[in-house]
C-alpha positions in Angstrom: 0.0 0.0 0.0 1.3 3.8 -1.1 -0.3 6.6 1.0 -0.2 10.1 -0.8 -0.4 12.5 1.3 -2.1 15.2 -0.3 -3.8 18.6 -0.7 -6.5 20.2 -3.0 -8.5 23.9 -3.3 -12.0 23.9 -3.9 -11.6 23.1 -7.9 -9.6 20.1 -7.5 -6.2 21.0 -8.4 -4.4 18.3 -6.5 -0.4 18.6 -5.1 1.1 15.2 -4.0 3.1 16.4 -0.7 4.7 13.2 0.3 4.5 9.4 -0.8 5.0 6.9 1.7 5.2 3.1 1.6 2.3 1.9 4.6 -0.3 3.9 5.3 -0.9 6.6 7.3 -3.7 8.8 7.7 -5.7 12.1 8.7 -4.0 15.0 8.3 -4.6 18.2 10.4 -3.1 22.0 8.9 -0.8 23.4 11.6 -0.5 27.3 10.8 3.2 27.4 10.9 3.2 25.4 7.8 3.3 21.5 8.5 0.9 18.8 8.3 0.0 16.3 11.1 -0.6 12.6 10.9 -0.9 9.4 12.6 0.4 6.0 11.5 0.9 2.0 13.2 -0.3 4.0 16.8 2.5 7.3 16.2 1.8 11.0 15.1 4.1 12.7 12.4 4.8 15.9 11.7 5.2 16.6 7.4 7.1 20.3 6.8 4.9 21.5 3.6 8.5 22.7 2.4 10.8 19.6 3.0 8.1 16.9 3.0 9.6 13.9 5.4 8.1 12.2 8.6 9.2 13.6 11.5 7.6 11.4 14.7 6.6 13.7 17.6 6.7 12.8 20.9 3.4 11.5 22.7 5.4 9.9 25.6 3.2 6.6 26.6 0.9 7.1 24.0 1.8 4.4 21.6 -1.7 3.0 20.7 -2.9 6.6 19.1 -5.8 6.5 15.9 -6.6 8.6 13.6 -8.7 11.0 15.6 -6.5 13.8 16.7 -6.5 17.6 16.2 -5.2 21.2 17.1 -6.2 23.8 19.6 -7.0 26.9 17.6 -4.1 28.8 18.9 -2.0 25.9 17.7 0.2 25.5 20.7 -1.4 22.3 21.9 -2.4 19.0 20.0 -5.5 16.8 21.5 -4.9 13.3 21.0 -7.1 9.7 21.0 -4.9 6.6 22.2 -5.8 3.3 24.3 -2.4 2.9 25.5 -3.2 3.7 29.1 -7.2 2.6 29.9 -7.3 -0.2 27.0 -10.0 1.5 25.3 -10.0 4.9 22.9 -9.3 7.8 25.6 -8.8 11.6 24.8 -5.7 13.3 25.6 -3.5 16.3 25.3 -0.2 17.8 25.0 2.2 20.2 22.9 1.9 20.4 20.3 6.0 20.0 19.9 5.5 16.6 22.0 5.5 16.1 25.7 3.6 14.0 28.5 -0.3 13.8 27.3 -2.7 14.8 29.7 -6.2 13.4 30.5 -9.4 14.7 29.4 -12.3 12.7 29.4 -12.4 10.6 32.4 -14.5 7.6 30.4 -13.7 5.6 27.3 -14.1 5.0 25.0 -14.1 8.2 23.6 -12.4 9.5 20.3 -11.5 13.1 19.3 -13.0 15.3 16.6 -13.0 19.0 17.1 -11.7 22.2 19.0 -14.1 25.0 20.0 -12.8 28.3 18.3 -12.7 29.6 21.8 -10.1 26.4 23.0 -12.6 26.0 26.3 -14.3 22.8 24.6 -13.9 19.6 22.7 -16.3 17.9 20.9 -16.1 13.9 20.2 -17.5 10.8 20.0 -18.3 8.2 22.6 -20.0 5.5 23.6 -21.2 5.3 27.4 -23.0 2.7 29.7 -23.1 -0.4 26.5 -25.1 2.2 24.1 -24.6 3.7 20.6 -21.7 5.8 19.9 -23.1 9.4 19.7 -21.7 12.9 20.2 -20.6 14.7 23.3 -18.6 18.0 24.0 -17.2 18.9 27.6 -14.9 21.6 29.1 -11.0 21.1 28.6 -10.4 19.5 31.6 -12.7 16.8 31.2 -15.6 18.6 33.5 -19.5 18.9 31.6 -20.0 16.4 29.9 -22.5 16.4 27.4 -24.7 14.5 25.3 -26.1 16.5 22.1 -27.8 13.7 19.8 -29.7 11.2 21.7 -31.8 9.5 19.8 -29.2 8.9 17.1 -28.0 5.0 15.8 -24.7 6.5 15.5 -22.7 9.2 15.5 -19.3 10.4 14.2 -16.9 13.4 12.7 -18.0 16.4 14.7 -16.7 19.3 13.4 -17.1 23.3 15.0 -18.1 26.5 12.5 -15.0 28.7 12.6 -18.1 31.2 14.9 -18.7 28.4 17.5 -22.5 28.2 16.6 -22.7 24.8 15.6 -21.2 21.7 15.3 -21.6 19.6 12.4 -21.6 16.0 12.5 -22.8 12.7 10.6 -25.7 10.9 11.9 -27.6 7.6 11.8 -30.8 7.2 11.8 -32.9 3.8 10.2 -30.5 2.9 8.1 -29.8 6.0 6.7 -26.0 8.5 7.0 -26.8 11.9 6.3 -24.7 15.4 7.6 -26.2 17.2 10.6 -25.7 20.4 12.5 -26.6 21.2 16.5 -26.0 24.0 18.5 -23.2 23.1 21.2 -25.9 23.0 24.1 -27.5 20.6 21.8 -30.6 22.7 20.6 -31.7 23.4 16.7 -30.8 19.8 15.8 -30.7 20.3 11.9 -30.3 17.4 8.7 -28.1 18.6 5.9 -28.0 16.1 3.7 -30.7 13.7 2.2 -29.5 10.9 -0.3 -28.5 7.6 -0.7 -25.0 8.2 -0.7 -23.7 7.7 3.2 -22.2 10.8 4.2 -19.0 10.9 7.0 -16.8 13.7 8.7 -18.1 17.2 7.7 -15.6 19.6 7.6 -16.9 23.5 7.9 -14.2 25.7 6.0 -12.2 28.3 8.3 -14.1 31.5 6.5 -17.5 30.0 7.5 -18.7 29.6 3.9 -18.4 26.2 2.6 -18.5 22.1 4.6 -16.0 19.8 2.8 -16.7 15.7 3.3 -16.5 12.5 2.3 -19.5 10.5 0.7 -19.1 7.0 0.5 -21.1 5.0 -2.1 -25.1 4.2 -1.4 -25.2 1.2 1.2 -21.4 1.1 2.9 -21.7 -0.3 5.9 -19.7 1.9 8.9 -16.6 3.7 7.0 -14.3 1.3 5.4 -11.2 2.0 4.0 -9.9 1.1 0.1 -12.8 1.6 -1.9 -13.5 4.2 -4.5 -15.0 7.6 -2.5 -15.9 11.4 -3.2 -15.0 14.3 -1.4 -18.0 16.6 -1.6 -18.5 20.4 -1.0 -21.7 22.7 0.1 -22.5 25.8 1.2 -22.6 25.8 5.3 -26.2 27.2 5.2 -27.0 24.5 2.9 -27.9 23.9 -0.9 -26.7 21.9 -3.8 -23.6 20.2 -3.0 -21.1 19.7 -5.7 -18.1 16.9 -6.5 -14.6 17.9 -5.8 -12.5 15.1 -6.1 -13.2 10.6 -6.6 -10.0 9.1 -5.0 -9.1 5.6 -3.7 -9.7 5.6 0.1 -11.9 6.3 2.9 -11.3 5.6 6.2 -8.1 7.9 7.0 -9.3 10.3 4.0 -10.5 13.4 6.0 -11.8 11.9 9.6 -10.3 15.1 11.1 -10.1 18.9 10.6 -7.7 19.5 7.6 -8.4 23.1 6.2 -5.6 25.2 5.1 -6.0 28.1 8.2 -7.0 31.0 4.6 -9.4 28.2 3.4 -7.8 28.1 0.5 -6.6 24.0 0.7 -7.4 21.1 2.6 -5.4 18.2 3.1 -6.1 14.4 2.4 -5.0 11.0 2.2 -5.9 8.7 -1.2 -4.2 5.6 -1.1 -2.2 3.4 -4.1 -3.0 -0.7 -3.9 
């Protein structure tokens, strides 16, 4: 397997920033000019100008996945790894490497978003034997709260660059479509409405546009290495348009990956 890490603007002109053999995966946009990803457990830093994998230190977090993002000041990196309680937990440190610190204090629970205000993060978890569905608390782990009951599942929240929503995907009978709530879980709002299953929505830093992935009608979960689209709309809704097919999926865009100007996005397509 050949993993291109990549990145794209909104008309599909793709740039190949680094070919690696194995696979790696979910690239976050640092503002200083690098990209972050995880692969076999470790995180990587990839300079944009001298494209290599540099690891960065997550001290006992060895078991990391691909659900992992920045703070919006940059300086810190939050962090999903089972190392420590067996079981997806949320974490976070440096974002130049260091000891991870705890956040939520039960698992599993996987990372997704950053509040524009750095006081929140949203994620995914399931509690008590149910359904995997979204929750947000305070940085320290404190208010913990459930936005979507009611949902089959739930994954890939994402904030607006204002803090007014968060978008997510959703299951409901069968049936993945994009949705946006309020962070105190009011307004609760479908986006999309198709037979394609729709994953990890992506609301552009300016506010304008959502970027995600649509796998094809009846996938089951999100798979990875089957033929996929990346898909963009305007954040108050309307017709959404194609962007890019690629080889991939899961590890394609399951975290925030604009440029910080909106002006790219970053991706992973993989080679057989």
């Amino acid at each position: 397997m050949i993993s291109e890490l990549c990145t794209a603007n909104r008309e599909g002109d793709v740039r190949v920033v680094l070919r690696h053999e194995g696979r790696i995966e979910a690239p976050n946009w640092h503002p200083e000019g690098y990209l972050i990803v995880n692969g076999d457990g470790l995180l990587y830093r990839v300079p944009l100008d001298a494209p290599r994998l540099d690891r960065i230190d997550t001290g006992f977090a060895t078991g990391c996945n691909n659900d992992h993002g920045l703070s919006p000041d940059g300086a810190w990196l939050a962090i999903s790894d089972k190392t420590e309680t067996g079981a997806s937990c949320i974490y976070i440190l440096p974002v130049g490497g260091g000891v991870p610190r705890r956040v939520t204090p039960k698992v599993p629970s996987w990372f997704h978003g950053w509040s524009p205000d750095g006081a929140r993060l949203a994620y995914v978890g399931a509690r008590d034997g149910g359904p995997i569905l979204l929750y947000n608390c305070a940085l320290d782990g404190s208010d913990e709260r459930l936005l979507t009951p009611g949902f089959d599942h739930v994954d890939g929240p994402d904030y607006t660059p204002d803090g007014q929503w968060i978008w997510f995907n959703g299951e409901k009978d069968g049936a993945v479509d994009l949705w946006r709530v309020r962070p105190d879980g009011r307004d609760m709002e479908r986006m999309t409405e198709g037979a394609e299953v729709d994953w990890f929505p992506h609301p552009a830093p300016l506010g304008d546009d959502v970027l995600w992935l649509a796998f094809p009608p009846g996938t089951k979960g999100h798979p990875a290495d089957l033929q996929v689209r990346l898909r963009l709309m305007p954040a108050a809704g309307g017709t959404a348009r194609d962007i890019l097919t690629l080889f991939g999926g899961q590890g394609s865009l399951n975290v925030p990956c604009w440029a910080p100007d909106g002006s790219r996005f970053a991706f992973m397509r993989y080679v057989p």
